[in-house]
C-alpha positions as CSV (number, residue, x, y, z in Angstrom):
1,X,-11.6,57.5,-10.0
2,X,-12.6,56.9,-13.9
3,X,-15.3,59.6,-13.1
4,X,-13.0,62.4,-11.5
5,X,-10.6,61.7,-13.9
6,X,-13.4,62.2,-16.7
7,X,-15.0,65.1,-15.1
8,X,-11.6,66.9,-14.6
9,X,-10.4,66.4,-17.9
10,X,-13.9,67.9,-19.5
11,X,-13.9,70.6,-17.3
12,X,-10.5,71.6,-18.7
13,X,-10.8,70.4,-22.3
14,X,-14.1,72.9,-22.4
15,X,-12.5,75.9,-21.0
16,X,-9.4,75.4,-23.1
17,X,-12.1,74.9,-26.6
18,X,-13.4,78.2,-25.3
19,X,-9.9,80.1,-25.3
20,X,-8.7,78.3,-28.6
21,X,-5.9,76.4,-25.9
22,X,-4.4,73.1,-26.7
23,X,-4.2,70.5,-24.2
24,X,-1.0,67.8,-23.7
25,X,-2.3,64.2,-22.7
26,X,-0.4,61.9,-20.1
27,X,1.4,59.6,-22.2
28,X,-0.4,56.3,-22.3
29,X,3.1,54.4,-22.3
30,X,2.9,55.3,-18.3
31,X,1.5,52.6,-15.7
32,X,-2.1,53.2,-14.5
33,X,-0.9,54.2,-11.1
34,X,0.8,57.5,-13.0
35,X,-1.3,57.8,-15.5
36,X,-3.8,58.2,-12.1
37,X,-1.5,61.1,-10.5
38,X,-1.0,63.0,-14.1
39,X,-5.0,63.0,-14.2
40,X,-5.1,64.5,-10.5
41,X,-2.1,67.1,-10.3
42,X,-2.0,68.1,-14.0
43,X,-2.2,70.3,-16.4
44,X,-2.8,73.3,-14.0
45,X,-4.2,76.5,-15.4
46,X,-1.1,78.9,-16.0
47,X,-2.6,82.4,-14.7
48,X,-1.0,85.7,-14.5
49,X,-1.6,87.7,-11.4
50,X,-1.6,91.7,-11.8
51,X,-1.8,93.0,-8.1
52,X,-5.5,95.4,-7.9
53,X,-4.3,99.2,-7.9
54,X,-6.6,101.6,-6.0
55,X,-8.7,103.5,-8.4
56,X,-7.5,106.5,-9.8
57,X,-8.2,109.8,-7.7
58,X,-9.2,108.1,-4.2
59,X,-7.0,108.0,-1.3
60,X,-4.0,105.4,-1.2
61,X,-4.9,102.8,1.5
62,X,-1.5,101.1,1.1
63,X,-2.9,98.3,3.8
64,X,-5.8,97.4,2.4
65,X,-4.1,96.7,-1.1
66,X,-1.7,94.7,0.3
67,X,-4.4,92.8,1.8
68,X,-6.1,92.1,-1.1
69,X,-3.4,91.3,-3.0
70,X,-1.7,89.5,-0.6
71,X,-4.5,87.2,0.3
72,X,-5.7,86.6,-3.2
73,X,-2.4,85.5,-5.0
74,X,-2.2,83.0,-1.8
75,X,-5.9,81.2,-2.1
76,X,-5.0,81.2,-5.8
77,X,-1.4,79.7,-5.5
78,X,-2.9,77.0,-2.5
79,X,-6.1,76.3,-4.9
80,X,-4.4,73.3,-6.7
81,X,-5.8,73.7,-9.9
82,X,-3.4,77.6,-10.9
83,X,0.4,77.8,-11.7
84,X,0.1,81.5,-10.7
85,X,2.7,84.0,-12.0
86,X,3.1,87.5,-10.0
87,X,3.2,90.4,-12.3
88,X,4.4,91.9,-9.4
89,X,8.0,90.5,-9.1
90,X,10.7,92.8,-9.8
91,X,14.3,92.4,-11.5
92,X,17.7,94.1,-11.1
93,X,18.5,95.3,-14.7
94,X,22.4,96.1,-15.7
95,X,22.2,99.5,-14.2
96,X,21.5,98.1,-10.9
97,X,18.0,99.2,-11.0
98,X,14.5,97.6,-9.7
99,X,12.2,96.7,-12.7
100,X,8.9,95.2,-13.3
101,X,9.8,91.7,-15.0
102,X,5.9,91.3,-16.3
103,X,4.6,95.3,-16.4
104,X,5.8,98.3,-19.2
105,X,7.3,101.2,-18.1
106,X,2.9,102.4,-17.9
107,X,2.3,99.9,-15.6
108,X,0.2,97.5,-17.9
109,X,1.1,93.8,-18.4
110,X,3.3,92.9,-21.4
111,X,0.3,90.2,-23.0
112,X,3.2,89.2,-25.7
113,X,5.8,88.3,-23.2
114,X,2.9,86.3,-21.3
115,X,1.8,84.5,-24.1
116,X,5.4,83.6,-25.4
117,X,5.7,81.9,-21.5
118,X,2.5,80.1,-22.1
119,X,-0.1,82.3,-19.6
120,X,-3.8,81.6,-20.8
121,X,-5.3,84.2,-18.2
122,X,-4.9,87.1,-16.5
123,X,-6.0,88.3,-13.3
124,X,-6.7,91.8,-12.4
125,X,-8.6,94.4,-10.7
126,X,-9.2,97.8,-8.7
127,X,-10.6,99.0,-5.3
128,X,-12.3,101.8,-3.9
129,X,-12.6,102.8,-0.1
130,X,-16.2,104.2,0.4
131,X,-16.6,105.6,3.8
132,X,-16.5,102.1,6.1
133,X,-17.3,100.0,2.6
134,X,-14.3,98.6,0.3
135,X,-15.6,98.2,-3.2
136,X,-13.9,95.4,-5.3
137,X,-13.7,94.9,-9.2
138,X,-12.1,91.9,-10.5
139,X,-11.2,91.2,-14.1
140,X,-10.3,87.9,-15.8
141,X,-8.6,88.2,-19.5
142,X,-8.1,85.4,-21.8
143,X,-4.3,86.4,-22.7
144,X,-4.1,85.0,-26.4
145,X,-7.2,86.9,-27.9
146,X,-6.6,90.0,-25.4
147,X,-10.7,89.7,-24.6
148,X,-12.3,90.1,-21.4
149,X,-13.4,87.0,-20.1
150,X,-15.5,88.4,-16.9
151,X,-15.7,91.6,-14.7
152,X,-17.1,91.1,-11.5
153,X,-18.0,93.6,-8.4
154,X,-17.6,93.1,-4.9
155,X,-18.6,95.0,-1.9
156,X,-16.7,94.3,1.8
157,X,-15.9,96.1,5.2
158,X,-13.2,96.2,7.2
159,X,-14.1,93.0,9.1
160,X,-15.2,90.9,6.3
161,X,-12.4,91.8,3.7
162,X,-10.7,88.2,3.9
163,X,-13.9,86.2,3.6
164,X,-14.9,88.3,0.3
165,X,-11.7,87.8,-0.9
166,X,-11.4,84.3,-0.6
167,X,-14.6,84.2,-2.5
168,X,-13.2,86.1,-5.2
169,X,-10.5,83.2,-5.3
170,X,-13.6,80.6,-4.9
171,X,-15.0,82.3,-7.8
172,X,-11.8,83.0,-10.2
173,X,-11.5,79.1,-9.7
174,X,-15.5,78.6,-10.7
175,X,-14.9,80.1,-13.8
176,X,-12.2,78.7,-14.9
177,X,-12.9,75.0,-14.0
178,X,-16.6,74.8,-13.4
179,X,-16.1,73.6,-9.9
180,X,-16.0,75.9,-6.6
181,X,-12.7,76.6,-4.5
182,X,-12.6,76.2,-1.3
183,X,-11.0,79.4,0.1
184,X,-14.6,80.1,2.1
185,X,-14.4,76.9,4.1
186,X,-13.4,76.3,7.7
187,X,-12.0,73.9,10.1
188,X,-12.7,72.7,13.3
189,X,-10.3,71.8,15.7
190,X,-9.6,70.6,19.4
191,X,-7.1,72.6,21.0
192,X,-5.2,74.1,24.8
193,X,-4.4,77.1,23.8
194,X,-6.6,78.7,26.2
195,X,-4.9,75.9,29.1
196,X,-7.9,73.4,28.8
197,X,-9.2,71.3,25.6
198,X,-11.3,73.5,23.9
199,X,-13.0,73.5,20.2
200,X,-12.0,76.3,18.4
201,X,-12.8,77.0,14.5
202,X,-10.9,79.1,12.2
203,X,-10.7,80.1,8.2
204,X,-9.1,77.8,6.0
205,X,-5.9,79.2,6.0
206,X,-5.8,79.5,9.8
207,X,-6.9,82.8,10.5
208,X,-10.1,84.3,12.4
209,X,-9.4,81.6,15.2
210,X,-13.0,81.5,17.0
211,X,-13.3,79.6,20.5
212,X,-16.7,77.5,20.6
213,X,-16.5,76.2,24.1
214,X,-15.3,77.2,27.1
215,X,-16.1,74.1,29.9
216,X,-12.6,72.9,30.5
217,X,-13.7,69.4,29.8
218,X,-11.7,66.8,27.4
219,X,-13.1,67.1,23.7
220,X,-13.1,64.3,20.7
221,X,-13.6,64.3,17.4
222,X,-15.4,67.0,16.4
223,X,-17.0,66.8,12.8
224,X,-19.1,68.9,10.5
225,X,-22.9,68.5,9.5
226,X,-23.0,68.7,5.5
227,X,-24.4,72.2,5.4
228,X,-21.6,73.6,7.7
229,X,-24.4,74.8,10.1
230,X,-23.3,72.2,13.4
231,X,-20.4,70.3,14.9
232,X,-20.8,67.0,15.9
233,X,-18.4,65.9,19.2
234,X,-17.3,63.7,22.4
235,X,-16.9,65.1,25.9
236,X,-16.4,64.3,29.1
237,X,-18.4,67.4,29.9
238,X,-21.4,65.8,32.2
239,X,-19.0,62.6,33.3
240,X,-19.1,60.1,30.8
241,X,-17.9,60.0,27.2
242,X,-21.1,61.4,25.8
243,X,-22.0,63.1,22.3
244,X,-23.1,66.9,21.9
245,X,-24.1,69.1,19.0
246,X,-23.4,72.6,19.2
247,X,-25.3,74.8,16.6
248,X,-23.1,77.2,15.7
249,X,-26.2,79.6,14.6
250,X,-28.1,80.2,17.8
251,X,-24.3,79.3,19.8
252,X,-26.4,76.8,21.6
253,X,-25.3,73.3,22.7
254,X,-27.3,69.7,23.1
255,X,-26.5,66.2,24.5
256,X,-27.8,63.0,23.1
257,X,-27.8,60.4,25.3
258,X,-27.5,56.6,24.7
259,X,-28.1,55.2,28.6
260,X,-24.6,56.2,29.6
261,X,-22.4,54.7,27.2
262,X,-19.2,56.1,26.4
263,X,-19.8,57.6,22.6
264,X,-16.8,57.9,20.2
265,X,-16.1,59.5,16.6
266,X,-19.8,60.3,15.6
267,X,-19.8,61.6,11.8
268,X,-22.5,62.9,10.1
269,X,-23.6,61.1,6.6
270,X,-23.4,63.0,3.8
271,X,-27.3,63.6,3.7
272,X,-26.6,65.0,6.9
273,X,-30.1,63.2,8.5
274,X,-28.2,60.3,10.4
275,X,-24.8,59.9,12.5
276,X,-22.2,56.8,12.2
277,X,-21.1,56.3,15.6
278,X,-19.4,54.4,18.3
279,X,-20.6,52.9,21.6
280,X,-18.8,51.1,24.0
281,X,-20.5,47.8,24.9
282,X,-19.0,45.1,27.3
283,X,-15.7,46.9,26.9
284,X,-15.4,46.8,23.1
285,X,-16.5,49.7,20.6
286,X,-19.4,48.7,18.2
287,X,-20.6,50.7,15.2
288,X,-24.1,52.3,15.2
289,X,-26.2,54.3,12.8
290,X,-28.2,56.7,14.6
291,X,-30.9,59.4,14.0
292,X,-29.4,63.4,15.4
293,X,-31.7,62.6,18.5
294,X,-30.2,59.2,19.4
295,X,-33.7,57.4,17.9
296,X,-33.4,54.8,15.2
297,X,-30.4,53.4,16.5
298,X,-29.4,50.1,14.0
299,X,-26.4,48.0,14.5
300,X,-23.8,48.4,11.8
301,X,-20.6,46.4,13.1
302,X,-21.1,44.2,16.4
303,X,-18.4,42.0,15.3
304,X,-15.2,41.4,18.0
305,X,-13.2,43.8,18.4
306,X,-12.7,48.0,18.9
307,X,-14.4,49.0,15.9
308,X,-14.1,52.7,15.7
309,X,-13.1,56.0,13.4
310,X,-15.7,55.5,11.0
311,X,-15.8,57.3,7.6
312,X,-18.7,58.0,5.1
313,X,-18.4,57.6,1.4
314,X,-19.7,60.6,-0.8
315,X,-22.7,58.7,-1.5
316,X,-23.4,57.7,1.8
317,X,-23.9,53.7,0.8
318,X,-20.7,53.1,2.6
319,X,-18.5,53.6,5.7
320,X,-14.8,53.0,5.9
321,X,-13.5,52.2,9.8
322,X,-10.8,50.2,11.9
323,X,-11.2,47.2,13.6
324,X,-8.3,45.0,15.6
325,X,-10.7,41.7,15.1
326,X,-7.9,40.1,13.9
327,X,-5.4,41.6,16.6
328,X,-4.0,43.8,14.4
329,X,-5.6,46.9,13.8
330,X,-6.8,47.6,9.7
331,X,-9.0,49.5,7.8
332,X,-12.4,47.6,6.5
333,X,-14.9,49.2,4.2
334,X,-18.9,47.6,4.9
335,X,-22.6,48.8,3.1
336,X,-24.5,50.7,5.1
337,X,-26.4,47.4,5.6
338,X,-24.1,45.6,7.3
339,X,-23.0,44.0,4.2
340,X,-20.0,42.8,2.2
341,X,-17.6,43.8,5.0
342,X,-14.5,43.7,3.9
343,X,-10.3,44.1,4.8
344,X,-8.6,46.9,2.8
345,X,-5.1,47.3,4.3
346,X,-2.9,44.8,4.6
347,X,0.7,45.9,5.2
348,X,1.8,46.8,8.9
349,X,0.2,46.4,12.0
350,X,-1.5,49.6,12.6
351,X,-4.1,51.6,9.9
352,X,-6.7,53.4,11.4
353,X,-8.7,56.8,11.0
354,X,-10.0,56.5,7.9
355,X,-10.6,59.6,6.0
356,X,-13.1,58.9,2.6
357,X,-12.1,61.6,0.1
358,X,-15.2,63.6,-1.0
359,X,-14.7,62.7,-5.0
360,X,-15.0,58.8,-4.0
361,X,-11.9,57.6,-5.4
362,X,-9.6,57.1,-2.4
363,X,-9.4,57.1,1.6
364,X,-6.2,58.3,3.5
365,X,-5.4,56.5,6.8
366,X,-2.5,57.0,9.0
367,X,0.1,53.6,9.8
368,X,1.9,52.9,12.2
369,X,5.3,52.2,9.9
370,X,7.7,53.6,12.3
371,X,9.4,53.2,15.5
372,X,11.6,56.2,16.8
373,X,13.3,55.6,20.3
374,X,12.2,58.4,22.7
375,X,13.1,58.7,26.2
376,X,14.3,55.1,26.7
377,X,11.3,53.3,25.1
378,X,10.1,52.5,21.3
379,X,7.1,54.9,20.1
380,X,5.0,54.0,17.4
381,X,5.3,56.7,14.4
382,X,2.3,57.2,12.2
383,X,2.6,58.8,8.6
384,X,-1.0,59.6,5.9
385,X,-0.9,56.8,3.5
386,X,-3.5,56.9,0.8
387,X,-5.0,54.3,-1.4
388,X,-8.1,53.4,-3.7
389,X,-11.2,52.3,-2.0
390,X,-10.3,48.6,-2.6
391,X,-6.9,49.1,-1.2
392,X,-5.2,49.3,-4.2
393,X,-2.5,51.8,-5.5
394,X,-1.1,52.6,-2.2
395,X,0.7,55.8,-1.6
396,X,2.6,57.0,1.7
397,X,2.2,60.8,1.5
398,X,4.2,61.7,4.6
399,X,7.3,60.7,6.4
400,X,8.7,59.8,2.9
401,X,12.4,61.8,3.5
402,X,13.0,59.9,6.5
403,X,11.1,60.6,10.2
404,X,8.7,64.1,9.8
405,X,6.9,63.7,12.7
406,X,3.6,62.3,14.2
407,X,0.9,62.7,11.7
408,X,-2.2,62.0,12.4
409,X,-6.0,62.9,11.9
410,X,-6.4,63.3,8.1
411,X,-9.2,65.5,6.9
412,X,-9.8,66.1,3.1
413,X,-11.3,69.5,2.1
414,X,-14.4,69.7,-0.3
415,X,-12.7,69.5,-3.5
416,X,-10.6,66.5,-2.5
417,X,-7.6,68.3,-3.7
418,X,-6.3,68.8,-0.3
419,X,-5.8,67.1,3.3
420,X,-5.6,68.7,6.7
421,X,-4.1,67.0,9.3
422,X,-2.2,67.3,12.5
423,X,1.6,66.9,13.3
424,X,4.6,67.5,15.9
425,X,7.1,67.8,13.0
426,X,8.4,70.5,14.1
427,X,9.0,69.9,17.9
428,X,7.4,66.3,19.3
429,X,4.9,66.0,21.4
430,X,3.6,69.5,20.3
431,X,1.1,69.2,17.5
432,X,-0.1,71.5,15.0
433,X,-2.1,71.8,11.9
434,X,-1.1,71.5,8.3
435,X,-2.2,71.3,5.3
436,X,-0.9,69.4,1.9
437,X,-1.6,68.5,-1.6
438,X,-3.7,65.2,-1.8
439,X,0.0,63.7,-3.3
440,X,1.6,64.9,-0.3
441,X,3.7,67.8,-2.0
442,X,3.2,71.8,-0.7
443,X,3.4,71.3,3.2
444,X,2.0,74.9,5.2
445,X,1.1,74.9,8.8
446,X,-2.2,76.7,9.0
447,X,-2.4,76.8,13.3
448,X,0.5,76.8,15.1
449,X,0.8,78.3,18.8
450,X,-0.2,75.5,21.1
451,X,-1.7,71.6,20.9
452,X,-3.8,71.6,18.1
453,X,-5.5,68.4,17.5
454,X,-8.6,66.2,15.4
455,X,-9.3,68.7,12.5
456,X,-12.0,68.7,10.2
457,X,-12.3,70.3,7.2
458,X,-15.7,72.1,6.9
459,X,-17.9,71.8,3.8
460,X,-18.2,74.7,1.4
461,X,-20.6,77.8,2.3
């Protein structure tokens, strides 16, 4: 956590030097648990958004800008690191007329108002349509000295606009923190939209849904391979619980075998060489390190019990998992070696599926805290509870305004700013995917349509 929390605040402190900005500390009367959420969730980079105009003398292509605009101010607002202001929104003056709040009567943005409400940057740009190509030029100005900060050109089609604007986003958040967004990743997902449980991946914000398979068989826990390029899952494809890879450059998929056991949860380690996986033996799951091919196969936890949804740390010397060895079911953290394993939950009777965020400082689970009667029984209710690697500073992050649903299968994205996860909130038993701040605050469904199940968040192109 010290290191995030360092890195973060010389990221900022840098870029503010740079633009001649001040920066407000969390008071050090606060408790470490808030001065631990300050160093996360704040200050965010106040921005000013100036929606890109075509360029002067080409045909209007009203759909195109309100794709670009509409698309961009979104990955900017969802980002985590931006309180973004719209230059765009509009006022009723005395006279009953519609007037730019932010623009002159010219069109250009008022830089004195923005600096009196404390913006540092704007954001701005054009377009040109080109035949079939849409050409992109994005400017960033530092709003206190009036400078340029960058200009930057971009080049799409019609079928690749959203991805090269999210990497306009991914880049306008580059520049101004010195770490990439995340708008280019995706997510994998097990869903029946199509009548049978099928993998499907789509864009981070739930668009360009893409079917992978298509053999009508049960799927499990599909997960990513570091450099985005396979998906690691379960299926009852062939008859038994068995793993498969599916390279999702040449489309084609492979089993590995391990004599017919059932196989559960395999996740990659973040070298992306080796798998974490379990394997049912004499009715109880047991956790294995394996090589992609099912060779090298080492023992990791044999102990009594279902051991199962393992989770790597970032630097791959550790793996978070469940176990019920002690009849209740709680999250243990163990070395890669099979040593120091240790309990890190100790409230309630049911923590599982770890999820290790990617900066190393916490690991989200989902508890059983809740019993709801439905349909003349009592039904577990699971909320996303977070909490430092040694089980300290425990947060619940959902369910906190009273019962919000099932959710389930947390999933942090690359920048550990986020989690994805899966939820019947808004009608039970039907499930769908979501997306939240890593504090639990800004809730948006990203797939919605059908059972949507077991997300994970994809790494960064």
């Amino acid at each position: 956590m010290k290191k995030f929390v360092y890195n973060l605040y010389k990221c900022l402190t840098v870029f503010l030097l740079i633009l001649s900005f001040g920066l407000v500390g969390a008071s050090q009367a606060q408790d470490e648990v808030r001065l631990r959420i300050q160093a996360r969730i704040t200050p965010k980079i106040s921005i000013a958004f100036k929606p890109f105009v075509e360029k002067t003398g080409t045909r209007l292509h009203a759909a195109i800008r309100d794709t670009i605009n509409q698309v961009l101010v979104r990955d900017m607002k969802v980002s985590g690191v931006f309180a973004v202001r719209d230059l765009s929104v509009k006022l009723t003056d005395e006279a009953g007329e519609s007037v730019a709040a932010f623009l002159d009567e010219s069109g250009e943005a008022d830089l004195s108002l923005l600096r009196k409400l404390s913006v540092q940057i704007m954001v701005s740009g054009t377009f040109e349509v080109r035949e079939s190509q849409i050409e992109m030029n994005l400017e960033l100005t530092d709003v206190v000295t009036q400078r340029k900060i960058t200009e930057k050109g971009y080049a799409a089609f019609d079928l690749t606009l959203r991805r090269v604007i999210h990497r306009v986003a991914d880049d306008i958040v580059l520049q101004m923190t010195g770490e990439r967004g995340v708008a280019q990743t995706r997510m994998v997902f097990t869903s029946q939209r199509t009548g049978a449980p099928e993998l499907f991946v789509a864009d981070y914000d739930g668009y360009n849904i893409r079917q992978l398979t298509n053999d009508r068989a049960r799927k499990y826990s599909p997960n990513w391979s570091p450099d985005g390029t396979k998906i690691a899952y379960t299926s009852y494809r062939d008859g038994p619980h068995e793993l498969y890879i599916i390279d999702l450059q040449t489309g084609e998929t492979h089993k590995v075998p391990f004599g017919g056991k059932t196989t559960l949860a395999p996740r990659w380690s973040p070298g992306g060489h080796h798998l974490v996986i379990g394997l049912v033996i004499d009715g109880l799951s047991k956790l294995f390190l394996s090589g992609l091919d099912g060779a090298d196969l080492k023992p990791l936890i044999t102990s009594y019990g279902i051991n199962i949804s393992p989770s790597w740390s970032p630097r791959g010397d550790q793996v978070a998992y469940m176990s019920d060895r002690l009849r209740d079911k709680h999250v243990y953290v163990v070395n890669v070696d099979g040593s120091d394993d240790h309990r890190i939950t100790f409230e309630g009777k049911y923590n599982g599926s770890p999820a290790w965020s990617p900066r190393g400082d916490r690991i989200a689970f989902v508890s059983g805290d809740t019993l709801r009667q439905e349909t003349g029984r009592l039904e577990r209710i699971f909320n996303i509870y977070t909490c430092d690697v040694n089980g300290g500073n425990l947060m619940k992050i959902t369910g906190n305004n009273g019962i919000e649903g099932d959710n389930v299968n947390p999933s942090w994205s690359p920048d550990g700013l986020h989690l994805l996860f899966s939820s019947d909130r808004d009608e039970i038993g039907r499930y769908n995917l979501y997306v939240m701040s890593w504090d639990g605050t800004e809730i948006y469904r990203v797939i919605g349509d059908s059972n949507n199940r077991q997300p994970s968040w994809g790494p960064r192109p």
